[in-house]
C-alpha positions in Angstrom: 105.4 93.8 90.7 102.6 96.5 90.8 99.2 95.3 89.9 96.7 97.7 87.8 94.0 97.5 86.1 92.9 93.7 86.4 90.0 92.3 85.6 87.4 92.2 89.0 84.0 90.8 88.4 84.2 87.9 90.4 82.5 88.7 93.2 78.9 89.6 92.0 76.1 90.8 94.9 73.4 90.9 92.8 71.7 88.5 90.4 70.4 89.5 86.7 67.1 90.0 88.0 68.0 91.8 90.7 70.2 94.3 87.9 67.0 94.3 86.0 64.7 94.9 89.0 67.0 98.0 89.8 66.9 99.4 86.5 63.3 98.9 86.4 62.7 101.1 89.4 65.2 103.9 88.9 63.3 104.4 85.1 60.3 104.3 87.0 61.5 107.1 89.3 62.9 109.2 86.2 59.2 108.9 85.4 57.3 109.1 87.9 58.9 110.9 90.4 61.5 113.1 88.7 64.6 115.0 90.2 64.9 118.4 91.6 67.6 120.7 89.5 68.4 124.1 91.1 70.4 125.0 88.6 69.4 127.4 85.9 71.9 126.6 83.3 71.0 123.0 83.9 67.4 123.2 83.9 67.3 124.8 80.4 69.4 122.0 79.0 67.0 119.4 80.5 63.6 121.6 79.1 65.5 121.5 75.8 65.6 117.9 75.4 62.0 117.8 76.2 62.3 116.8 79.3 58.4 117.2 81.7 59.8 120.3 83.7 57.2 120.9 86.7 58.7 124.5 88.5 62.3 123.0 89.2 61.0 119.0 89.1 62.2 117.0 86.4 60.8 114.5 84.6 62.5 111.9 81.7 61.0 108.8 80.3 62.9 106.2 80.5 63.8 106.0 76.6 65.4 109.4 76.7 67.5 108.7 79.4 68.8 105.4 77.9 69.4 107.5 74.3 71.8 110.1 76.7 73.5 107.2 78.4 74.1 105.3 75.0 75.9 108.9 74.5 78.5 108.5 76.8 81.8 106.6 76.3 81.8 103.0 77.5 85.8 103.8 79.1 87.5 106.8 79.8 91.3 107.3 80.1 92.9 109.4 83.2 96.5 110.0 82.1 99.2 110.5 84.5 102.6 112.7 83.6 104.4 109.2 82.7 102.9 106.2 81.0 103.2 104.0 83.6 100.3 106.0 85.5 97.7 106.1 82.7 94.3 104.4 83.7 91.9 103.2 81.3 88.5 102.7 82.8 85.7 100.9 82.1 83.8 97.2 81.9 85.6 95.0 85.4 89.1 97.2 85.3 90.7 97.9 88.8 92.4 100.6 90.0 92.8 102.3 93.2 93.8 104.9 95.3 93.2 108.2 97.3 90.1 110.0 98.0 88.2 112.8 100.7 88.7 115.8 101.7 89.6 115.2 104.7 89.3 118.4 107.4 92.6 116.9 109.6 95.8 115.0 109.7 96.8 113.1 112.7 100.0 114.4 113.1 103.2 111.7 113.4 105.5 113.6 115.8 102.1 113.8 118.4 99.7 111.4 117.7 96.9 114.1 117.9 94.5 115.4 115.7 95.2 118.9 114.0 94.0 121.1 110.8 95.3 120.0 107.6 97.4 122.6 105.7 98.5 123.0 102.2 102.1 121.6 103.2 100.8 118.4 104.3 98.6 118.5 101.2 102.1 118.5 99.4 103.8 116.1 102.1 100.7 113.5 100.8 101.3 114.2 97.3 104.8 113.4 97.5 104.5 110.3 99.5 101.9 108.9 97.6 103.6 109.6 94.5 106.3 106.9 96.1 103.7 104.5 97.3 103.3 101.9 94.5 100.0 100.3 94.9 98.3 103.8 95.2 97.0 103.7 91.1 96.2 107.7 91.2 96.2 110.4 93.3 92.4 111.9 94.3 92.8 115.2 96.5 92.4 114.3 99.7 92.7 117.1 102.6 91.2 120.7 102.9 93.9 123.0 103.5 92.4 125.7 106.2 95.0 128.1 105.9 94.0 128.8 102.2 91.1 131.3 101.4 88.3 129.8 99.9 88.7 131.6 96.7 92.2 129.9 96.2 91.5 126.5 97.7 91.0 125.0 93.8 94.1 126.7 92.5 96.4 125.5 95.1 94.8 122.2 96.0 95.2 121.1 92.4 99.2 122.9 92.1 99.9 120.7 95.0 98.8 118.1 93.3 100.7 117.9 90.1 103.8 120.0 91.2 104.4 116.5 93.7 103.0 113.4 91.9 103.3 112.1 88.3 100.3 110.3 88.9 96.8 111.2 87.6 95.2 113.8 89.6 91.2 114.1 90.2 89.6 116.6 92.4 86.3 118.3 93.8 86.2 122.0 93.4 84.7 124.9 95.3 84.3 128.0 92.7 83.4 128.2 89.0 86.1 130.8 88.9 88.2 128.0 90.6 87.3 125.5 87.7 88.8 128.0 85.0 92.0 128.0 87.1 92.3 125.0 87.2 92.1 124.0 83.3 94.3 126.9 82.9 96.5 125.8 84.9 96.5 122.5 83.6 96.7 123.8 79.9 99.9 125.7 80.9 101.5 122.1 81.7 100.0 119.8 78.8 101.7 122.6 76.9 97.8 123.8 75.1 94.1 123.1 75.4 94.2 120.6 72.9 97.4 118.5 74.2 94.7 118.3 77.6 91.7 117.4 76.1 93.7 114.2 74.0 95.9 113.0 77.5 93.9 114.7 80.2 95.7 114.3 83.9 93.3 115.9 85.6 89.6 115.1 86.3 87.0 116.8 88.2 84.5 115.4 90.8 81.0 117.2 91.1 78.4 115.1 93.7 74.5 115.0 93.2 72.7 116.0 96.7 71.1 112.7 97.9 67.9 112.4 97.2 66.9 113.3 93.6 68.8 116.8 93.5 71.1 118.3 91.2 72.3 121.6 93.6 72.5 125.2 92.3 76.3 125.4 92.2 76.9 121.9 91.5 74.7 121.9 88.7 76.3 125.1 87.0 79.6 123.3 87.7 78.7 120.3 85.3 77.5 122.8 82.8 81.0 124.4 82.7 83.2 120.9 82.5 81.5 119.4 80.5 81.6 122.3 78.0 85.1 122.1 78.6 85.6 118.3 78.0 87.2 117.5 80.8 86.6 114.2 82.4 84.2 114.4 85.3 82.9 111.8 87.8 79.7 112.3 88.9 79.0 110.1 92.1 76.2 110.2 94.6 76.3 109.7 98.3 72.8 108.2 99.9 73.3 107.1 103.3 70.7 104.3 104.2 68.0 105.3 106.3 69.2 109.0 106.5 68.8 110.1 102.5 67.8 107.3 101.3 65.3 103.8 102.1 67.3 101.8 104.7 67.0 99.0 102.5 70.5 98.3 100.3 68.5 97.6 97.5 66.6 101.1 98.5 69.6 103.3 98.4 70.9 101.4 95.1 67.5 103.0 93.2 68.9 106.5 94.7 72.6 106.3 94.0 71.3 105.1 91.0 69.0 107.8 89.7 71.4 110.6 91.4 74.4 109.9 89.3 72.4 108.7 86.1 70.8 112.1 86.0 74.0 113.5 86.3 76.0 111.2 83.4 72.6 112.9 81.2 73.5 116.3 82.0 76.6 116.0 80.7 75.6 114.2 77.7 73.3 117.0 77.2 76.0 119.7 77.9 78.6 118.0 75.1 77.8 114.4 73.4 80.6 112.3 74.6 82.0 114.8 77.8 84.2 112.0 79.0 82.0 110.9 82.2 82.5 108.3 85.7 79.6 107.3 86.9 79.9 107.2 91.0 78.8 106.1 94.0 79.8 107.2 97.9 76.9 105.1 99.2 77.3 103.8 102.5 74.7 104.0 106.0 74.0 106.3 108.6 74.3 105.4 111.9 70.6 105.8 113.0 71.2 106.7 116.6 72.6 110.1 115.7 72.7 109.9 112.1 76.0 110.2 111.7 77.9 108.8 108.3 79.8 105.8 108.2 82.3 104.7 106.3 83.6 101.3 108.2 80.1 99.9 107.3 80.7 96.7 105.6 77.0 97.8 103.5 79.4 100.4 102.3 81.6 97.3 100.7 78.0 95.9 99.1 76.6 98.4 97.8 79.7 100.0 96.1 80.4 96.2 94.5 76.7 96.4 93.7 77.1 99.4 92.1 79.9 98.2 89.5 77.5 95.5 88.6 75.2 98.6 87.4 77.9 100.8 85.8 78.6 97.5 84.1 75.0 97.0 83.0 74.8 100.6 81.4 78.0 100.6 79.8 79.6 103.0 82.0 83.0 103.4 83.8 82.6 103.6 88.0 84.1 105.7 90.4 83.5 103.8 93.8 84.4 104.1 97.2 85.7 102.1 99.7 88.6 101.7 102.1 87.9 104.3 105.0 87.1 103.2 108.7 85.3 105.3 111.4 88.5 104.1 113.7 90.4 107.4 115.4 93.9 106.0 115.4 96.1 103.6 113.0 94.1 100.2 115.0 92.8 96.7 114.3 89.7 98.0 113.7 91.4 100.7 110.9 92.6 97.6 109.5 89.9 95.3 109.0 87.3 98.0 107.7 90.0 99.4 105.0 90.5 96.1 104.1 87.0 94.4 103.7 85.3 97.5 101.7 88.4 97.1 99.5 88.4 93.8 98.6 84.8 93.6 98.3 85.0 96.6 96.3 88.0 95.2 93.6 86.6 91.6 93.9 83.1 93.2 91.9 85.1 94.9 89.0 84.9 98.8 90.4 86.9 100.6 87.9 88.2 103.5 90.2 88.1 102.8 93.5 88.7 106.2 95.6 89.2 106.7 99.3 91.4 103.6 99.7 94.2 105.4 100.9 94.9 106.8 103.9 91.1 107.7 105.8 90.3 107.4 109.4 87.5 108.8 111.7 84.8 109.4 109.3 87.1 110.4 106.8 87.2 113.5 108.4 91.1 112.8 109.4 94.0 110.8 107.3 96.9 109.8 108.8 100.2 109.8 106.5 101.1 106.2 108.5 97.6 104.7 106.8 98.9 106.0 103.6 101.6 102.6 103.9 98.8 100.9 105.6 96.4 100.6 102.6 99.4 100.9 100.7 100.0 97.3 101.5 96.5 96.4 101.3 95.6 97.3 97.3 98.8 95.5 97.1 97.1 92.5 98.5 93.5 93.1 97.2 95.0 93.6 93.9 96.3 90.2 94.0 93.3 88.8 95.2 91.5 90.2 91.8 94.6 88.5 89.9 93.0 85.4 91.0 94.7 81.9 90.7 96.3 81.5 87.0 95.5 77.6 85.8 97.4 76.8 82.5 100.5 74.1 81.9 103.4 76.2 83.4 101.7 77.2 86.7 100.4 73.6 87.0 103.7 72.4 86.5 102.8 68.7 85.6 106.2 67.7 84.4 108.0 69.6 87.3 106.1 67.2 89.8 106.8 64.3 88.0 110.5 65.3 88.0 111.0 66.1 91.7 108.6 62.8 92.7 107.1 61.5 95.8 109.4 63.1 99.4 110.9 65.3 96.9 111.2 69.3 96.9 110.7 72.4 94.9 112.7 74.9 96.5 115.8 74.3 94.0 113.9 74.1 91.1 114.2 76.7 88.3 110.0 77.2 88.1 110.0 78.2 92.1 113.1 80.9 90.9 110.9 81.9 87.5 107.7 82.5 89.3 108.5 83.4 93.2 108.5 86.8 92.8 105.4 86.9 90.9 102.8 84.4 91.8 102.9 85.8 95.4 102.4 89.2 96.4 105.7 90.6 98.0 104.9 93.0 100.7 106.8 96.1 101.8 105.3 96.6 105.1 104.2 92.8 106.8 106.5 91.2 109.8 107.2 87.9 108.3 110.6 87.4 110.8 110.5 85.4 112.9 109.9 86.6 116.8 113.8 86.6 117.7 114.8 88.9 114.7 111.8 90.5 115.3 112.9 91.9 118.7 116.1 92.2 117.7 115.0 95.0 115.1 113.6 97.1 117.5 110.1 94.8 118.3 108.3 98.1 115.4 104.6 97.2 115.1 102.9 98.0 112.4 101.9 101.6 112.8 106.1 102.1 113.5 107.1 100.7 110.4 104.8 102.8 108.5 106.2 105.8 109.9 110.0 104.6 109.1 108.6 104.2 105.6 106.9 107.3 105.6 109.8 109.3 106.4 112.2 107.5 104.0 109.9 108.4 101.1 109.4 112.0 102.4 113.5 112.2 102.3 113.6 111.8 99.1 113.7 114.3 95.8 110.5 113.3 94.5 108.3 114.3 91.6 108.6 118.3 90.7 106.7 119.9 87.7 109.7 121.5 85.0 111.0 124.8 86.4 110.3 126.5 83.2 106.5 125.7 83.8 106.1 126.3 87.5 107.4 129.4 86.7 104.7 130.3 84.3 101.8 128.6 86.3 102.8 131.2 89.6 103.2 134.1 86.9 99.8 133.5 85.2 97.2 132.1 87.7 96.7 134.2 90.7 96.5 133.1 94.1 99.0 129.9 94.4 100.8 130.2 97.5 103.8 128.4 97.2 
């Protein structure tokens, strides 16, 4: 049984006033304080609207950017290539899955640490496209032996030639952008059949604090005139680019991603938009950022408690850990951020797959890992179901006092759906145990790695690859 798109909201960090006490003080720095925009294209939208532009400083009073959010759609829809992969997005929905872009793989046959390629970019496609708690698929490594120019083109091909799940990514190149819809155009079969079931979205970051960057900037311009869905997060790290205080960095990530859901809403009314947050801490003895933080597991939960108090759908991030191999410690950090994450009703919950080491590394073994993990977490949102079949009054008064429900046909209706059945967990007992082969947990993760990697797997149609190769330049494949 996969579980998607539950309601979260349980778990709630902050209090009403605290939401309201938030609010209050990002308006106040939209007023007061302003954000920097180095873009051009984005600047004139923003003098437009009457914005107080001071040189590249820009100013919004705090009824103007509530009329711009009030534009935006309260949920979006990321559609995969089959039904079962669409995601609808907004108020306490769940879903999870991939994220980065992640410099290195640890490689399975050595152990070690090498440069991700474009292949392995496929290899992680492909398994994760077989890994069924993983909701959507969220580019996650840098292919080095790609020229910059082509690392859009190919990084999204990848992508959709090996997974029918939705497919989000950040991009390096306007040019690369273009590509990109193109290319995506070529397979929704025109611009039109895109724009209504869109399976691809695009992830342009605000620079922590208060700036929307030159290339950035002109990059939100372009998809939003495109109307194609776009998240636009923020990544303050406490104490480093933002106060130290949690509630500190909240008015940032706020404010940051806020200015960006306006732009858009500027751009084109309605651009379908994902508010975001990366927030997590830096590590103040060499500022370095972390991702195993368990702050990064508050103030993500915090922040779907704000998307929910604007209206907005949230693209959040948890389930990394600054670990170096496939360890306890990889465990409990993926695991906590997670949960804490689902548990407060984040919508899209990226980076839950597959990071290590500052997500500078992913390992395909951690793939199966947090595989197993939104599996649990997933059920944990599910919560506890009270009504008269799962209380099963009559069934207890049946089976009596020293009786047992093992027989019954309520255990045989319900056991395979009131407990989360994992793929990966020992639960044999220690004999058979070291009779298969004594496979901890990392080994039986590669096993499944490698079955899932022999298979056929998800291809795009012939006819279209074809046509893709023929048309957009640069695809290496």
């Amino acid at each position: 049984m996969v579980r998607k798109g539950l309601e979260g909201g349980s778990y709630k960090p902050l209090s009403q006033q605290d939401i309201a006490q938030i609010h209050d003080t990002s308006m106040r720095v939209f007023e007061e304080v302003g954000f920097q925009v180095n873009s051009e294209k984005a600047l004139t939208f923003f003098r437009d609207a009457g914005a107080e532009v001071d040189g590249r400083i820009v100013r919004l009073p705090r009824r103007k950017v509530m009329e711009l959010l009030s534009r935006a759609s309260s949920e979006v829809t990321l559609y995969g290539r089959q039904p079962e992969h669409h995601l609808t997005l907004g108020g306490a929905r769940v879903y999870a899955g991939t994220g980065g872009t992640a410099l290195h793989v640890i490689d399975m046959a050595s152990g070690e640490r090498r440069r991700a390629t474009l292949h392995d970019l496929k290899r992680i496609a492909k398994l994760v496209d077989g890994l069924e708690n993983i909701h959507f698929f969220l580019l996650p490594t840098y292919p080095n032996d790609v020229p910059v120019e082509n690392v859009d083109v190919n990084r999204f091909f990848a992508g959709l030639d090996n997974t029918a799940k939705h497919v989000m990514g950040g991009v390096y190149t306007l040019e690369g952008i273009k590509q990109v819809i193109r290319m995506a155009e070529i397979i929704a079969g025109s611009a039109q059949k895109l724009r209504q079931e869109p399976f691809i979205s695009v992830i342009i970051c605000a620079i922590s604090p208060l700036k929307i960057d030159r290339d950035y900037g002109d990059m939100i311009v372009a998809i939003a005139e495109a109307s194609i869905p776009i998240a636009v997060p923020a990544e303050p790290l406490c104490g480093a680019t933002s106060p130290v205080t949690l509630a500190g960095n909240l008015v940032i990530q706020n404010v940051d991603s806020l200015a960006g859901v306006c732009l858009t809403q500027l751009v084109n009314p309605g651009t379908p938009v994902i508010y975001g947050s990366v927030a997590s801490a830096a590590d103040l003895r060499d500022l370095k950022y972390i991702t195993g933080a368990i702050e990064m597991g508050l103030l993500n939960a915090a922040g779907a408690q704000m998307a929910q108090f604007y209206g907005l759908p949230y693209y959040a991030t948890a389930g990394m850990s600054d670990a170096k191999v496939l360890d306890a410690q990889c465990g409990y950090e993926s695991a906590l951020s997670s949960l804490l994450c689902a548990l407060g009703g984040a919508n899209f919950i990226h980076d839950a797959a597959g990071l290590l080491d500052f997500a500078l590394s992913v390992s395909y073994e951690k793939y199966v890992v947090d595989n197993e993990i939104i599996g649990m977490v997933m059920r944990a949102v599910e919560g506890i179901r009270v009504d008269e079949e799962a209380l099963a009054f009559d069934l207890i008064k049946q089976v009596g006092p020293a009786g047992h429900f093992v027989a019954a046909r309520h255990t045989r209706k319900h056991m395979r759906t009131e407990q989360y059945q994992p793929t990966l967990s020992e639960r044999e007992y220690f004999e058979a145990w070291k009779a298969q082969g004594k496979k901890d947990t990392g080994a039986r993760a590669k096993q499944r790695v490698e079955q899932l990697l022999s298979t056929p797997g998800y291809r795009l149609p012939d006819e279209v690859r074809q046509r893709i190769l023929e048309e957009i330049p640069g695809i290496i494949d």
